[in-house]
Structure formats: structure tokens, C-alpha cells
SEVEXNU-946406 format. One record per residue (C-alpha): z, y, x; residue in three letters; residue number from 1. Coordinates in nm, 2 decimals, decimal comma, m for minus. Layout:
BEGIN
Z:Y:X:ala:NUM
...
This chain:
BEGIN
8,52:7,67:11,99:unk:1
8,26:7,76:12,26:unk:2
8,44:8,11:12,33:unk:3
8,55:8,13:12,67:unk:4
8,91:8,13:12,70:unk:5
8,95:8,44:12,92:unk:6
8,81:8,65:12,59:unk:7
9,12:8,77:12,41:unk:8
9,25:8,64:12,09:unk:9
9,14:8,96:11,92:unk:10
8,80:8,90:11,98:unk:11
8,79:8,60:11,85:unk:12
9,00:8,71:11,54:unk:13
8,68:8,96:11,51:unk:14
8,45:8,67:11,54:unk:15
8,59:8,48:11,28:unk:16
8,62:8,75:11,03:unk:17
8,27:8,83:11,08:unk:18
8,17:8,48:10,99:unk:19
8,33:8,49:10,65:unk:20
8,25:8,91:10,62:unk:21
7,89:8,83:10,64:unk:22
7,87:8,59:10,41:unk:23
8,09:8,85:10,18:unk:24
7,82:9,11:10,20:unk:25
7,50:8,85:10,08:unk:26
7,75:8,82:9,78:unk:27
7,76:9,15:9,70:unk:28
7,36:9,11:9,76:unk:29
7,37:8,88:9,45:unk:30
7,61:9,10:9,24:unk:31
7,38:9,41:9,29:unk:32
7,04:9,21:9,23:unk:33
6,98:9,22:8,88:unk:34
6,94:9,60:8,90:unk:35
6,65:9,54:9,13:unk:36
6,48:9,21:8,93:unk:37
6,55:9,29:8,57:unk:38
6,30:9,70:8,57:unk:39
6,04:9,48:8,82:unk:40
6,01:9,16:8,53:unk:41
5,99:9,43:8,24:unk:42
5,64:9,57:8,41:unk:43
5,37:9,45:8,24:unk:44
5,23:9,28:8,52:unk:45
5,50:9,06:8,57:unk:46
5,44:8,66:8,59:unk:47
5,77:8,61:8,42:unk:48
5,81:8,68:8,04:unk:49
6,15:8,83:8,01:unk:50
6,35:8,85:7,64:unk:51
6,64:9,07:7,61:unk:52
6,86:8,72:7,56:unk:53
6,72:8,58:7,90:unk:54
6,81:8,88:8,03:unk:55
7,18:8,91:7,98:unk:56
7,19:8,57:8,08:unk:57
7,02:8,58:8,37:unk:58
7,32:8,83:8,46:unk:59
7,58:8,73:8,27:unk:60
7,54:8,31:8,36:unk:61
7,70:8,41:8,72:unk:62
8,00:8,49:8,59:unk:63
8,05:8,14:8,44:unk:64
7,95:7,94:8,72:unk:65
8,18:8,18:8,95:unk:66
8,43:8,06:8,72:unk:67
8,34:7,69:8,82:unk:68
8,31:7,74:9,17:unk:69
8,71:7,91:9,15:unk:70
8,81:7,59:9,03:unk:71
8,58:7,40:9,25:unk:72
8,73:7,58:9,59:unk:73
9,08:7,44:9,59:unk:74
9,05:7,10:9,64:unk:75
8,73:7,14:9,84:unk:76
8,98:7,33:10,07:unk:77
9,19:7,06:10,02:unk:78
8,97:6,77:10,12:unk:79
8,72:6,87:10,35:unk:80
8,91:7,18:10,53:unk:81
8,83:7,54:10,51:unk:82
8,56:7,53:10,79:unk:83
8,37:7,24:10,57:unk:84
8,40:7,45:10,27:unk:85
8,23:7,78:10,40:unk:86
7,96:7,54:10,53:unk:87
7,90:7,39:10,22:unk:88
7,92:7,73:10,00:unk:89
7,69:7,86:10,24:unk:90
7,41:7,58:10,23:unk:91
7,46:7,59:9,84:unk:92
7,40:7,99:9,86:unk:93
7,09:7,92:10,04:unk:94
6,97:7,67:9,80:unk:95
6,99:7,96:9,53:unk:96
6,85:8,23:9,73:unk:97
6,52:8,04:9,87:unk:98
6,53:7,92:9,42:unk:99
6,48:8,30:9,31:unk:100
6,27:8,37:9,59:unk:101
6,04:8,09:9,49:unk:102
6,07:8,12:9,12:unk:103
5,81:8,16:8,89:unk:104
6,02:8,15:8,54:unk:105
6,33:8,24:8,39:unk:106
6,46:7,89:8,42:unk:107
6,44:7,89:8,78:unk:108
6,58:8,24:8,83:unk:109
6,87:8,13:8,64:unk:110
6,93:7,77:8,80:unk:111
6,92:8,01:9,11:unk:112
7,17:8,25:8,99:unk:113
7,41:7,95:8,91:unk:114
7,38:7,82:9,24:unk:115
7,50:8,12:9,38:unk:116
7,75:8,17:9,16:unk:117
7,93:7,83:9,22:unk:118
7,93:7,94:9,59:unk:119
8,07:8,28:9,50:unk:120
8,33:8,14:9,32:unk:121
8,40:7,92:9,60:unk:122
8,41:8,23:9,84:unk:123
8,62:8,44:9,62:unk:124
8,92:8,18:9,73:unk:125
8,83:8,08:10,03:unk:126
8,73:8,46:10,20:unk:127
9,11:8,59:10,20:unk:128
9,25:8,22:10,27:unk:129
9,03:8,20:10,58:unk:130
9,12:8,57:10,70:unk:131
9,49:8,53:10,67:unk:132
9,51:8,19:10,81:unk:133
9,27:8,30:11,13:unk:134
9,40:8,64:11,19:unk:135
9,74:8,79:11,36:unk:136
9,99:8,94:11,13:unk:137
9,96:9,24:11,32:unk:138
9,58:9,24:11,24:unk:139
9,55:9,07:10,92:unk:140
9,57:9,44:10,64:unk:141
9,30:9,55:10,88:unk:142
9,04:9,22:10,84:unk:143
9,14:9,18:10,48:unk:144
8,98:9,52:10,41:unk:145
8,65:9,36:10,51:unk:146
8,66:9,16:10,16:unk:147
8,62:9,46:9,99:unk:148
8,38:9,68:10,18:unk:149
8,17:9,42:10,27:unk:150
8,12:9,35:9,93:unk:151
8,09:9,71:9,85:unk:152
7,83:9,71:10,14:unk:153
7,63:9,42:10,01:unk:154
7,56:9,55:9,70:unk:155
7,47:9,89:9,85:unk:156
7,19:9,75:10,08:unk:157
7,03:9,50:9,75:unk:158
7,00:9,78:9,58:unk:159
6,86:10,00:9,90:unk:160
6,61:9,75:9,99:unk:161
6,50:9,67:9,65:unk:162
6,44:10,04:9,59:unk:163
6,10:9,98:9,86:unk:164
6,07:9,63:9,81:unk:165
5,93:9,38:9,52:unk:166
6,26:9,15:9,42:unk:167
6,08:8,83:9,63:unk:168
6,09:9,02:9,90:unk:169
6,43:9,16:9,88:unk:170
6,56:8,84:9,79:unk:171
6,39:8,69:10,14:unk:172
6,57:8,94:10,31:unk:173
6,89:8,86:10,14:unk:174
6,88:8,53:10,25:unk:175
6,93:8,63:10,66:unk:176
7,32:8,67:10,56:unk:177
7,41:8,34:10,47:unk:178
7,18:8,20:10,73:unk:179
7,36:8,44:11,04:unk:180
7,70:8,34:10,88:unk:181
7,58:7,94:10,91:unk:182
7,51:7,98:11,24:unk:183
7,86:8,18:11,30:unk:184
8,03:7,90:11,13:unk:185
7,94:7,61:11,40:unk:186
8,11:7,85:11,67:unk:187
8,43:7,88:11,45:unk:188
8,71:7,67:11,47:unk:189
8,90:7,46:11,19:unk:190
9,22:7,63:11,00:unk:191
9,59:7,58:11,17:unk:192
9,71:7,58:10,85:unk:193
9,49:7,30:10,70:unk:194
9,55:7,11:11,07:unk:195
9,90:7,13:11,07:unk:196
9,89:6,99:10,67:unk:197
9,70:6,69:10,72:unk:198
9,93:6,62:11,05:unk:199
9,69:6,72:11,32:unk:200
9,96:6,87:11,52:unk:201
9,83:6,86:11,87:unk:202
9,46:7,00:11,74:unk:203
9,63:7,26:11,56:unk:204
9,83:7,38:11,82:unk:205
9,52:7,42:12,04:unk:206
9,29:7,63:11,74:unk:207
9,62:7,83:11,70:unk:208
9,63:7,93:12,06:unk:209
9,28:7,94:12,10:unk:210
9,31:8,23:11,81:unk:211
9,64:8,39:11,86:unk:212
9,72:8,34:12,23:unk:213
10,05:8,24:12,30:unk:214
10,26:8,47:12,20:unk:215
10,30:8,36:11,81:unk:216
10,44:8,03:11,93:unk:217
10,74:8,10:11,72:unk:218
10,55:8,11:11,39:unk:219
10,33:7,80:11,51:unk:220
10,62:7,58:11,53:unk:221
10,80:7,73:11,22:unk:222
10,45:7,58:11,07:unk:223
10,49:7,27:11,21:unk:224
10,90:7,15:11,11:unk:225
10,82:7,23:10,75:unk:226
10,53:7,04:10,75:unk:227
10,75:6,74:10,91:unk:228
10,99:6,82:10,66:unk:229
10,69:6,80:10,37:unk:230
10,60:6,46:10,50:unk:231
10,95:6,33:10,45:unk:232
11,03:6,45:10,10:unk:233
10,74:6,40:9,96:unk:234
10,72:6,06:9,83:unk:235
11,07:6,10:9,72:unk:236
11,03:6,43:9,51:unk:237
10,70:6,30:9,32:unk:238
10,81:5,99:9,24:unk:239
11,09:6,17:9,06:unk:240
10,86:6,45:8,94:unk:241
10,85:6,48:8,53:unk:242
10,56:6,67:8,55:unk:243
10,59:6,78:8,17:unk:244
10,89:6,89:8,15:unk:245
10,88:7,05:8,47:unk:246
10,56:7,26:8,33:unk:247
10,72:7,32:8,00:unk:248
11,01:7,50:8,18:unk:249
10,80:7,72:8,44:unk:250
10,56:7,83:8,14:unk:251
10,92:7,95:7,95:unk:252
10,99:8,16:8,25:unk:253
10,99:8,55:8,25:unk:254
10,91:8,56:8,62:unk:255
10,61:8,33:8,55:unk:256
10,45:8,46:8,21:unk:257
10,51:8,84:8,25:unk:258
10,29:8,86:8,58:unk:259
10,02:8,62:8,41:unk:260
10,00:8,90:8,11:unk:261
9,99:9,16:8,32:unk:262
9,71:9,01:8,57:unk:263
9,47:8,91:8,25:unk:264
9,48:9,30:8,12:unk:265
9,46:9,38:8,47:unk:266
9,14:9,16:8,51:unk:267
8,98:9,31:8,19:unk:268
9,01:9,67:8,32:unk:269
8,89:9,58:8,65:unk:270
8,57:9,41:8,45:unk:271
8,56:9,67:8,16:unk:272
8,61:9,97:8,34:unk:273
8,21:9,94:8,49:unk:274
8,22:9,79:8,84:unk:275
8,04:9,50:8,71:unk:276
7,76:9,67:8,44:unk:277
7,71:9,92:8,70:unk:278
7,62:9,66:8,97:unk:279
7,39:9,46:8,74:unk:280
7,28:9,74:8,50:unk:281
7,25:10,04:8,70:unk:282
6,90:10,15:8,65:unk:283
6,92:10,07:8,27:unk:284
7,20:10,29:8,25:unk:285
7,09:10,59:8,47:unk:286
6,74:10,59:8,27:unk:287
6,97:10,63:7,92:unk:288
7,17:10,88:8,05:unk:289
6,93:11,08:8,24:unk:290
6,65:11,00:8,11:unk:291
6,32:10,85:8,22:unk:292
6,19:11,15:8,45:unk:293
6,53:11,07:8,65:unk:294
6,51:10,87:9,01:unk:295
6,74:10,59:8,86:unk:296
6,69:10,44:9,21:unk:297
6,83:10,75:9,41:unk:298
7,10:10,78:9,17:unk:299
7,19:10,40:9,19:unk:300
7,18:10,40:9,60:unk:301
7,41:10,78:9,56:unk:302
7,65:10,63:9,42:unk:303
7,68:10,28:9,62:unk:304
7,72:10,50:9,86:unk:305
8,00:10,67:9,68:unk:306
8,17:10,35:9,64:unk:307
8,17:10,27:9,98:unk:308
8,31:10,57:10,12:unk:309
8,56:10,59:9,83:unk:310
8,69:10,24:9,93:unk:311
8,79:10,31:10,22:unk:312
8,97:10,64:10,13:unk:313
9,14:10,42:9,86:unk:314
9,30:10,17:10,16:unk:315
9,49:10,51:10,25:unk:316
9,55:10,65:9,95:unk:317
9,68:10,32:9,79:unk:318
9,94:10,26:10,06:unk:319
10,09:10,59:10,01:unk:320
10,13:10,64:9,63:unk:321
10,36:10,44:9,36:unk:322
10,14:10,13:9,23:unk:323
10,24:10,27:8,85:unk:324
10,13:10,63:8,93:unk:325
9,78:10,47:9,10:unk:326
9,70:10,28:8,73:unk:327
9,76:10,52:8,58:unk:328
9,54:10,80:8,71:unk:329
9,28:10,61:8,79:unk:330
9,33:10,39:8,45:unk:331
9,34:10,75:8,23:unk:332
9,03:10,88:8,43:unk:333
8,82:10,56:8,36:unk:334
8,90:10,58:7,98:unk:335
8,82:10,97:8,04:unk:336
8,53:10,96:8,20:unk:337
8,40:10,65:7,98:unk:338
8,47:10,86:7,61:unk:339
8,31:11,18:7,80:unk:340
8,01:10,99:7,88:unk:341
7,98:10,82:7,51:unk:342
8,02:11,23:7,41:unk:343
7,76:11,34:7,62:unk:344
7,55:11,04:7,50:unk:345
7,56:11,07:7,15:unk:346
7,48:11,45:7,19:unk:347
7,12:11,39:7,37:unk:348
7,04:11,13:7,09:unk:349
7,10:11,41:6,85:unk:350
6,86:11,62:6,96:unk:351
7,12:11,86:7,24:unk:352
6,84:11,99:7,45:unk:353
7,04:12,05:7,74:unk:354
6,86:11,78:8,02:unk:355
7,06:11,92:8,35:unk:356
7,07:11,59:8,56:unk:357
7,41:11,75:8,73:unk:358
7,59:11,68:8,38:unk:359
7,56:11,35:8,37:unk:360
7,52:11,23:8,72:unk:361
7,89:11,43:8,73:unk:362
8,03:11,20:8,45:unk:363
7,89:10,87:8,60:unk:364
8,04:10,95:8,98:unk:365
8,39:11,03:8,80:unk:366
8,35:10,64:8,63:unk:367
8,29:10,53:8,95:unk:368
8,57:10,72:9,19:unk:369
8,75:10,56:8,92:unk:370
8,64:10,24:9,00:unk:371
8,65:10,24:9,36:unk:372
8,98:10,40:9,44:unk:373
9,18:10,23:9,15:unk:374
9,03:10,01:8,86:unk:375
8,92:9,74:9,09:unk:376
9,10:9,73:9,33:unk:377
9,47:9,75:9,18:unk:378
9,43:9,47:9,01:unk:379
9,41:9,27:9,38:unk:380
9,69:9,48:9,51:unk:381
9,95:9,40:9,22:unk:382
9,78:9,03:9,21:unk:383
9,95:8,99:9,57:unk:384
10,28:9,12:9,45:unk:385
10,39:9,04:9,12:unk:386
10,37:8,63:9,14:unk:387
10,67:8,44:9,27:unk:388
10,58:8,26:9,58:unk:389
10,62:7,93:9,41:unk:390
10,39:8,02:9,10:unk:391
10,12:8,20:9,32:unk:392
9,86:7,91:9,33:unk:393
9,86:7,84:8,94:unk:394
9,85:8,21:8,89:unk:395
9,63:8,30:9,10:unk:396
9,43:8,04:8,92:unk:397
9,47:8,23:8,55:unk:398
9,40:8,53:8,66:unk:399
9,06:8,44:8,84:unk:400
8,98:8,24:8,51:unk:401
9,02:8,56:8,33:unk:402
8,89:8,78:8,53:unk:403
8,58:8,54:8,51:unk:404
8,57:8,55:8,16:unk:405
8,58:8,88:8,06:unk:406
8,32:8,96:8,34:unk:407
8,09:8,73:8,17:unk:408
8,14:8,88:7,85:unk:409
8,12:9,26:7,97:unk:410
7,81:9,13:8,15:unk:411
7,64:8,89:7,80:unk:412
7,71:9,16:7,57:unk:413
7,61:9,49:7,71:unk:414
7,24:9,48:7,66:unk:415
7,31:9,38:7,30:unk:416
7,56:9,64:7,27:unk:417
7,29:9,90:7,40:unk:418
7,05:9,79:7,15:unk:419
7,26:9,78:6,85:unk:420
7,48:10,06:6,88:unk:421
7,36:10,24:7,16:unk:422
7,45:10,33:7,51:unk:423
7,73:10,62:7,35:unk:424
7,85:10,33:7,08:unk:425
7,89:10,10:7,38:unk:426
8,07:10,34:7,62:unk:427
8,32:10,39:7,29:unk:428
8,36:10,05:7,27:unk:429
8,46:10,02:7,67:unk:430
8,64:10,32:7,66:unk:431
8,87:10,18:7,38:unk:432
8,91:9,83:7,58:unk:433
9,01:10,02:7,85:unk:434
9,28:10,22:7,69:unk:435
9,42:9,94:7,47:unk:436
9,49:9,74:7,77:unk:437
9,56:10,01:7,97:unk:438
9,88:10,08:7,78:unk:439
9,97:9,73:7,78:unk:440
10,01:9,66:8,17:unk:441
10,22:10,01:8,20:unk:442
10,45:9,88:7,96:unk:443
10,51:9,56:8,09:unk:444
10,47:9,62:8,50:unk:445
10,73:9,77:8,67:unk:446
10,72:9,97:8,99:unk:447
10,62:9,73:9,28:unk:448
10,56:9,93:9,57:unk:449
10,84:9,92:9,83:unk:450
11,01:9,63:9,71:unk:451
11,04:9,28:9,86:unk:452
10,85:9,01:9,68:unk:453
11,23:8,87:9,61:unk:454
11,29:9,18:9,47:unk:455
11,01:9,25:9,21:unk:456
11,04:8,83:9,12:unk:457
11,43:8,92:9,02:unk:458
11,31:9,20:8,79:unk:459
11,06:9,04:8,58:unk:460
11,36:8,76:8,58:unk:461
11,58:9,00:8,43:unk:462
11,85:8,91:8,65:unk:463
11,93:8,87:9,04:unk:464
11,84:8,50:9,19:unk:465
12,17:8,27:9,17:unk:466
12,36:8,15:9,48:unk:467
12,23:7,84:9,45:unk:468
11,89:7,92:9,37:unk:469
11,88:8,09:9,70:unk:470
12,01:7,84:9,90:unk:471
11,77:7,59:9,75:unk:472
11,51:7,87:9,85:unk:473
11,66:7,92:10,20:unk:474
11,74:7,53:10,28:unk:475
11,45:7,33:10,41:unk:476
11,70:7,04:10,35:unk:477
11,78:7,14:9,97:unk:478
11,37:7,10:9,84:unk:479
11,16:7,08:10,17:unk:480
10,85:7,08:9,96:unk:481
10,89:7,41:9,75:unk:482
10,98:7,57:10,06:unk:483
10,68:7,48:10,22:unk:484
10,45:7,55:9,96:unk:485
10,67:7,90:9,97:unk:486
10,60:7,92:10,31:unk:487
10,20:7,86:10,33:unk:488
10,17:8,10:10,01:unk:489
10,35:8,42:10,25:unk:490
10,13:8,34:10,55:unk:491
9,83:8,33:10,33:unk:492
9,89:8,61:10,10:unk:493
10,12:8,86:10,28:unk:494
9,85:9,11:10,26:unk:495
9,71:9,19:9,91:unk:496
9,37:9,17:9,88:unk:497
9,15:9,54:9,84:unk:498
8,82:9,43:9,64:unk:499
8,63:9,27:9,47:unk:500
């Protein structure tokens, strides 16, 4: 903490949100790089020999280890505290970076890629952790919008620089974010949150007032009695913990396996609808559509920059309009815009002579308005709302697994889908994904927006919480420990998350 303490706590709340922002940004660096390696290793003059099966996996094997690294990150966080944690996924990211940047085979380019994505997977838990547990309440919406324009930023300024630049070289560059982040991250202080849960009371109390001032004194001590009360339960309630039974009757509950359903069609729209291919395979796809006398790299920075800008018009838009009504539209327009293009496709295969760039470049910003302002970013908004507080942490969990594991396959498969059945054959293929799904989470979420997190748990319960539910929910004396864990959860996650 070398910040003087006459600088206000917003300030530093700014300071510390950069560290982690940074670092979000060279992630979306590695998300975006693949458009700019994969067209550089298929000129003939390339030193590395590049097979249509390394390349999807040179793509798709992030996915996987991001995967890892989300089941990695909790007890990491855990153990060594949050500021130990961004240190370490920061070293590890670059390791991977000065790897590809070194690499003279596809071995090493994937060893690198893995690397980066067990950090990413790491930083995909830890970013909106750290935010919410550093930041004001009053602040924290506004910093947890960094997660997703950074990202969206990140992957705009890859693709930028590796539009003028050989891939070394752009991935030399990349590695000055998390090297500026590293050196942010010595000047940041350790969590409250993790302080206070490992009993660090006095040190806690001075890193919260260092960040909030001392006007949140209220909410620092609230912190600190459940904790105490934690501490005194504990051995008690896990000594008399049957932890099988106790699972077998969470996993039976409506409240708990309605929101996981929902969140793993939710997660295969966000990956399906083209966030991801479009990231990775954007020049392979604008050379298809357009065809080769296009710019693919001035179509593939256009609409980065579309994404950008449409993220943060979908912050606004999202807080004013029904959650239902947003999936929807945006849901319908994705599977619209994904058939159209699979039309279109199939028609310049078959000899339509019509080569207007507008037509296409039309249908390929209406996939992606679709993706910035509501297929990928929903799914983080009604992630943060439709978990009960005491089942956020294990679903949380599922749905990152998922969401990880149909990225990897939209990411493995769609070069092989291009080959075999053709860029048209694999848009009908998404398109269909998308709808089938699509259909499923409207019938099964109900309207969130407005209601209380209490609220939305007792409609996917079918019924209103019992009297004594809720005063075992309101008594830190009834079950001290569920109410802490219910406590932590709403400081950490009272602001959905607008990515990824």
C-alpha cells in the first residue's frame, strides 16, 4: 500500500481495478490471437508446418486448460489469497507469452497456449471476485463493466497490431500487459474479505479503510461478527456434516437444478452463437464469405470495433429491458442472422454472381450486434441472478465447466466443419444449436429483472420460503456458517458480471 493516505478511496478503487483490467485486456489478446497466427503459419514461407488438426487444436486446447485453471482458482484463492493468485496467474501468463514468442513448432505454440489458458481460467474467477471485494458498492456496476470491455478491447488491439505486424512481434507486444499489471500488483493491497476469513482482523480493517475510507465501517464490522460466528460453529457443523446425503438432497432441489439447466444452455448460446469462432477464426471466415479479393483484416478490426462500442450501449440497454424480452431478441437475431448467412453462403458456392461486399459484411455485423448486446453477455447477467445465495459457488462452478466445454468444441470442430460441409453447412448447423437451445432456456427461465434474489429463488422453488427457513436464513445463531457463506456470496456477486 504505498498510496498516500490523503488520495481518496476512489482513487485507489481505480488503481486496483486497473491492476486486474489490464491483465483482462492481454486475455482478450490471447482470445483474438489465432486470427493473427493461424493466415501468417499457412504462408509458404513459414518455419512452422501447420495441419488442419494442429490447427484447431492450437485454438481449441485453450478452452480446456481454461477449464482447468476455473477449477484451479478456488482454492488458490483459498490458500494463498487473492493478491498471491493474480501474481501467480500473471507470471504463468508470461511464461506462455515469451513460449509463443520464442516458438519454433507447433508443440511449443500449443504448450504456450495452455499456459495461458490455465491463467485465464484462473482470471475468469478471480477478475469479478477481486473487483467486488476492492470496490465501494456505490462503485462496484461501474468497475465490473471493465471485465467485459477490457476484454472486448484486448482482443480488438491483437487483432489491430497483428494486422501490421508478424505474430512474434505482436505477441512481444502482448506481453507488456501482464508485465504493467505485475508491477501494479506489488502496489495493491491483500483482499478484506480473504483477511477477515483467515482472522486477520486488525490487517483487514486497515486495507478496508485504506480502500473505502471510513465511511463503510458498518459493513466492515458486519464482515467481521460473522466471521467470529464462522469460527465458532464450524467444528461443530462439520463434524456433524453427512456430506452425502446432504448433496443428494441439494441436487433434488428445484431452486438448485433449474438454474444449472438454464446456465448450461445459456453457456452454449453464448459459445455457439460466434463470439468465440469469430475471435479465433475471423479472417478464415471473412475470406469465405467475401471472398479472397476482401480486406479480411479491415473487416475483422470493423467489427471489433463494433463490439466494443456495442458493449457499452448494451450496459444501458440491458438495465432497462425485461431479461426474457433481451434473449429473446437478441437469441432470434443470432439464429436469424446465422441461417441468413448459411443462405447467402450456399448461394455464392452455386455459382450466384452477385459479389457486393455490403451483403455480407451486413449479415456478419447483425451476428455480431447479436453477440455484443445480448448472446454473451445475458448469460453473465442471469448467471448473477438465478442461483440461490447458498448454491452460487457450486453453480457457478457447472456453468464455467460448461461453458468451457462447449467453447472447446465450437472451437475443435469448426475447421472440420468448414472442410466437410462447408462454411453454409456449418452456419446451419450453429444456427440450429442455437435455436434448439434457445427455446429451452425461455421455457424454463422466468422473468428476473426487478425481483429480489429471495424472490426469483422462491419461484424456481415453486413455493414461498417457510417461516423457519427464513429464520434459519436471518439468524446468525440458527446456522452461522450458511449465513456467512450467504453473506460473502452478496458482497461478491451483487453486481452481475457484463462479459466475457
Amino acid at each position: 500500500m504505498a498510496f498516500s493516505d490523503n488520495i481518496s478511496p476512489f482513487i485507489k478503487q481505480c488503481f486496483v481495478t486497473a491492476a486486474v483490467g489490464i491483465n483482462i485486456i492481454g486475455f482478450g489478446c490471447i482470445l483474438g490471437f489465432p486470427a493473427i497466427l493461424l493466415p501468417q503459419l499457412k504462408t509458404p514461407d513459414t518455419p512452422i508446418l501447420l495441419t488442419k488438426g494442429s490447427e484447431s487444436w492450437i485454438v481449441a486446447v485453450l478452452a480446456l486448460s481454461v477449464l482447468a485453471g476455473n477449477f484451479i482458482s478456488p482454492p488458490f484463492m483459498d490458500r494463498l489469497g487473492r493478491k498471491m493468485s493474480h501474481y501467480v496467474l500473471t507470471a504463468i501468463f508470461l511464461i506462455g507469452w515469451f513460449i509463443i514468442t520464442m516458438a519454433t513448432s507447433v508443440e511449443a505454440l500449443i504448450v504456450g497456449r495452455i499456459l495461458q489458458g490455465v491463467a485465464g481460467g484462473i482470471l475468469s474467477t478471480l477478475r469479478s471476485i477481486l473487483i467486488g471485494e476492492y470496490t465501494s458498492p456505490s462503485n462496484r456496476g461501474a468497475f465490473l463493466t471493465i471485465v467485459s470491455l477490457s476484454q472486448a478491447f484486448g482482443i480488438f488491439l491483437v487483432h489491430l497490431i497483428g494486422s501490421f505486424l508478424s505474430w512474434q512481434q505482436t505477441a512481444f507486444v502482448c506481453v507488456f500487459f501482464p508485465f504493467i499489471s505485475l508491477v501494479m500488483i506489488i502496489y495493491t493491497p491483500e483482499s478484506p474479505s480473504w483477511l477477515v476469513s483467515k482472522g486477520r482482523f486488525d490487517e483487514c480493517r486497515q486495507v478496508f479503510r485504506w480502500l473505502r475510507g471510513n465511511n463503510e465501517d458498518d459493513e466492515l464490522e458486519d464482515m467481521i461478527e460473522a466471521r467470529v460466528a464462522f469460527e465458532q460453529a464450524a467444528v461443530k457443523e462439520n463434524k456433524n456434516r453427512n456430506w452425502f446425503a446432504k448433496l443428494y438432497t441439494i441436487i433434488r432441489k428445484r431452486e438448485f437444478y433449474k438454474p444449472i439447466i438454464i446456465m448450461i444452455h445459456s453457456n452454449v448460446l453464448l459459445q455457439f452463437s460466434g463470439g468465440p469462432t469469430l475471435s479465433s477464426y475471423s479472417t478464415v471466415i471473412m475470406s469465405l464469405l467475401m471472398g479472397p479479393e476482401a480486406n479480411a483484416y479491415f473487416w475483422m478490426v470493423f467489427i471489433d470495433t463494433q463490439r466494443i462500442i456495442f458493449n457499452t450501449i448494451a450496459i444501458f440497454i440491458i438495465n432497462k429491458t425485461k431479461r426474457r424480452v433481451m434473449i429473446f431478441t437478441t437469441g432470434l437475431l443470432s439464429v436469424g442472422s446465422h441461417f441468413a448467412i448459411a443462405i447467402y453462403g450456399y448461394c455464392r458456392t452455386h455459382g450466384w454472381g452477385y459479389g457486393a461486399v455490403w451483403l455480407p459484411a451486413m449479415l456478419i455485423n447483425l451476428q455480431y450486434l447479436a453477440v455484443a448486446v445480448g448472446t454473451v453477455p445475458m448469460p453473465q447477467v442471469i448467471g448473477g441472478e438465478v442461483f440461490a445465495l447458498q448454491y452460487r459457488s457450486i453453480g457457478g462452478t457447472i456453468s464455467q465447466a460448461a461453458g468451457g466445454v462447449a467453447m472447446f468444441l465450437a472451437l475443435k470442430t469448426f475447421p472440420t466443419l468448414v472442410d466437410e460441409v462447408g462454411l453454409h453447412g456449418t452456419y446451419t448447423f450453429y444456427g440450429a444449436v442455437l435455436l434448439a437451445n434457445l427455446v429451452i432456456v425461455l421455457i424454463l427461465l422466468p422473468e428476473t429483472k426487478g425481483k429480489t434474489l429471495q424472490q426469483i429463488e422462491n419461484e424456481f422453488r415453486g413455493r414461498p420460503i417457510k417461516l423457519e427457513e427464513l429464520e434459519a436464513k436471518q439468524s446468525l445463531q440458527s446456522n452461522p456458517i450458511e449465513i456467512y457463506e450467504r453473506k460473502m456470496s452478496e458482497r461478491r456477486c451483487s453486481n452481475p458480471v457484463l462479459l466475457t
